[in-house]
N, C-alpha and C positions, 0 to 999 in steps of 0.2 A: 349033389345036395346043395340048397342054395343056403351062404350063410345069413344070418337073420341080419337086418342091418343094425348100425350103430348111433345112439343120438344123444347128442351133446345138451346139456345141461346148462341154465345162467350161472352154476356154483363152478360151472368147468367138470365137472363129474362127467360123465360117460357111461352110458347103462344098454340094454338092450329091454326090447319089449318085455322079454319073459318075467325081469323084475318089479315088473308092472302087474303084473297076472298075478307073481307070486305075495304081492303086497297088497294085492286088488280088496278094499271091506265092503265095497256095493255099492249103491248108487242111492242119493240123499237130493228131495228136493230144494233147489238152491232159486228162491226169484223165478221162478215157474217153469225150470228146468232140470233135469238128469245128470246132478254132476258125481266124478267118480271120485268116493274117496281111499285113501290111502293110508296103512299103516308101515309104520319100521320095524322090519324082520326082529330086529337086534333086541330093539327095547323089547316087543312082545317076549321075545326069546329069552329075557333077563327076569322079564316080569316087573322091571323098572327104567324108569329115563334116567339118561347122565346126568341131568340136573334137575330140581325141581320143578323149574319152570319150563321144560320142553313139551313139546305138541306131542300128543299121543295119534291123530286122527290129520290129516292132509289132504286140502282138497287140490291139489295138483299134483303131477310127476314134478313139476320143481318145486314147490313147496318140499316134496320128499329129500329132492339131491340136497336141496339146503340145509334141510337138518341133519344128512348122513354128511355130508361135509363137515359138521363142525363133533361129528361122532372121535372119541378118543381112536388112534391108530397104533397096529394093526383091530380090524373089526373083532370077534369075536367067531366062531367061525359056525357056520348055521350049515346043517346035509345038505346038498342041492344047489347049493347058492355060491358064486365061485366069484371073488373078488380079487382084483392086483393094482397095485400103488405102481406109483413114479412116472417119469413121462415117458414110457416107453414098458407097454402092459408086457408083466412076465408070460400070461400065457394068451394065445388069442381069444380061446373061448370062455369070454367073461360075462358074467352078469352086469356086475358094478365094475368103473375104473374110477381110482382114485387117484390122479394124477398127480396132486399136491397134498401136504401136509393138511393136518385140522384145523380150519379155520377158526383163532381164539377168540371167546367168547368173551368180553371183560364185563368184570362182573366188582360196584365199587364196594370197596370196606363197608359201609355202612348199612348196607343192603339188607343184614341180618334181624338190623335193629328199625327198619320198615316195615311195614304192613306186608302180608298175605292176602289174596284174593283169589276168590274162584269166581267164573262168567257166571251167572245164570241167562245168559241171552247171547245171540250168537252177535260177532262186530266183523266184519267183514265185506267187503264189494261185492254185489251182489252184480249177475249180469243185467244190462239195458236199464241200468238206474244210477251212473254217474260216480262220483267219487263218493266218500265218505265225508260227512260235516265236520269241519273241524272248528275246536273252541276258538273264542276273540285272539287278536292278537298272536297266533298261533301257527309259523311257517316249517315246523318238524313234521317227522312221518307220524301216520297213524297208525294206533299196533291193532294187527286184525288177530283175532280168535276163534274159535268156537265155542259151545255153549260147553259147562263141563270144562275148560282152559284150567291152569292155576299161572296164575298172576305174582311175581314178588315184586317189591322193591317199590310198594304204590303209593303216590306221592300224590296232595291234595294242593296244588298251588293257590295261593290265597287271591290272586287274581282271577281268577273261575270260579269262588263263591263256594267250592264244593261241590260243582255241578260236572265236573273234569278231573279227570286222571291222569298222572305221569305212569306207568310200569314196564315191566322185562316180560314178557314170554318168548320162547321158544329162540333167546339169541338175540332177539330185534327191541327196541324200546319206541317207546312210542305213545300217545296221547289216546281218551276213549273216555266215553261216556263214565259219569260215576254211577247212573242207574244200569247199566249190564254188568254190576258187579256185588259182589256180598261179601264182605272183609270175614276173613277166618275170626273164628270168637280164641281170645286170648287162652294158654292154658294153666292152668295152676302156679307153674313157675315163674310165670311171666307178668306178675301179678305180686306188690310188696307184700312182706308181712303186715299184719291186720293192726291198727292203732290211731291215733289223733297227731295228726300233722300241725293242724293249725293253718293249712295253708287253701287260702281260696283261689279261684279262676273264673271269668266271664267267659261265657263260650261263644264262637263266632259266627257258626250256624246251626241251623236245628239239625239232629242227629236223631234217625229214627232205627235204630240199630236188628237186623238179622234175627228170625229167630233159628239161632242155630247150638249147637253144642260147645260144651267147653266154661270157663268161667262165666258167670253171670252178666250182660251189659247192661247201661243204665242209658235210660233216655234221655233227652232234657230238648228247649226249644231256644233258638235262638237270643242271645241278650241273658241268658240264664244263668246264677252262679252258683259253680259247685265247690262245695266244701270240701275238705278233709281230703283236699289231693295229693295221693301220693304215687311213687311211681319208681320202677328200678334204678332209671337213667333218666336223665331229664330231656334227653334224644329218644328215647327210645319211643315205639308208635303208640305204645297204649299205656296209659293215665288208668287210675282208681279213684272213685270222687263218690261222691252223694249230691243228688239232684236237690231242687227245691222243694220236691215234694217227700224230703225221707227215703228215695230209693237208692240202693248204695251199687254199687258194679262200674265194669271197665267202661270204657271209650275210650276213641280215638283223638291221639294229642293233637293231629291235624285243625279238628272239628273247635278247638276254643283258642284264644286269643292269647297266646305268652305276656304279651304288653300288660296284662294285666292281675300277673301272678302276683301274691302278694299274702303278709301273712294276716292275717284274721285277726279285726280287734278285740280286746277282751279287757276286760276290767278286775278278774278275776287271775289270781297266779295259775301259770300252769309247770308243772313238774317236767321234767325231760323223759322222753320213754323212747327203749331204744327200738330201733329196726332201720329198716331202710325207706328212706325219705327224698322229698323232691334235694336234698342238699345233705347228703351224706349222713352217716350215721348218727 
């Protein structure tokens, strides 16, 4: 019996074909070709990713070793599927080798209190069409996804207008388009208690916001000032405001200008009322 051969991985992993088969989800037009994509045994077998931001779907066998590399160890242990650690495999007839430890993912503090996003469009190199565009002034990698992706930690740098993205998927960070993407709507929690702040803001580009689930957003158009801002954390990604037009719901803190925070003239006393506010109770 001839043994199957063995093929090494860019993560250093070590698999044989069969993990290929056994991970196989079919075959997806990619730029006018048949490419094969790939699920991880583990997550499906969990019914969840180790993190929120991991790939569910892999258009390569190393795309795959990359993400079972950074997989918590030992794996989890699935019928059929036979894996061994360290440099030197406990048994010879393996599926997966994992020669090293999990490759750490860092992930910074603040990440919790950034934005959410999921792809609507796929971002990715496609074959016989070149790199990917990258925004001005801009020498980082580009983070590739799929359509379906979730996105954390997405960041609007004020030097791309709003037209570009900072975020985390799947372990990698990296720069994308701001139209392949649609920010998760705020939920209940994440959002102050209801009252008059007093406090205005100028926004910095137009914001045409999702229509998705979850707390209410509010629109507005560039140069526009919303009133009555308030907000959990003055970090944190999503603001409460009322537009120019009377419409009141979340947005994104990125989308308006801090320089310009400031509070609301009145001529009129106003009384203190509590809750949580852009500056504390």
């Amino acid at each position: 019996m001839i043994a199957e051969a063995i093929t090494p991985s860019e993560s250093g992993a070590r698999y044989r074909l069969r993990l290929l088969f056994k991970s196989h989800l079919g075959k997806g037009a990619t730029g006018g070709s048949a490419d094969d994509y790939y699920a991880c045994l583990w997550c499906v077998s969990a019914a969840v990713t180790v993190r929120e931001s991991d790939a569910t779907v892999f258009r390569s066998a190393d795309d795959l070793l990359q993400h079972l590399s950074r997989h918590p160890q030992p794996l989890p242990q699935i019928p059929g599927v036979n894996v061994c650690y360290g440099p030197e495999p406990e048994q010879p007839d393996f599926d997966l080798h994992l020669p090293d430890g999990p490759v750490p993912v860092p992930m910074p503090d603040n990440v919790t209190r950034l934005a959410t996003a999921i792809a609507i469009k796929d971002h990715f190199r496609r074959h016989g069409r070149g790199k990917l565009e990258k925004p001005p002034r801009y020498d980082g990698e580009m983070l590739e996804f799929m359509e379906g992706a979730r996105i954390m930690g997405v960041m609007f740098p004020e030097k791309w207008e709003g037209k570009w993205c900072l975020g985390r998927h799947d372990g990698m960070f990296g720069a994308f388009p701001s139209k392949v993407i649609e920010l998760r709507a705020p939920q209940e929690s994440e959002v102050p208690v209801r009252g008059e702040s007093g406090m205005i803001v100028t926004t910095r580009w137009k914001w045409t916001p999702p229509k998705s689930g979850g707390v209410a957003w509010v629109a507005f158009g560039k140069g526009e000032v919303i009133t009555n801002v308030q907000c959990l954390y003055a970090d944190y990604w999503c603001w409460y405001g009322t537009n120019s037009k009377g419409k009141t719901g979340a947005f994104p803190q990125s989308h308006v200008d801090l320089q310009t925070l400031k509070a609301q003239e009145s001529t009129a006393p106003r009384r203190p009322r509590r809750g949580l506010f852009l500056f504390g109770r």
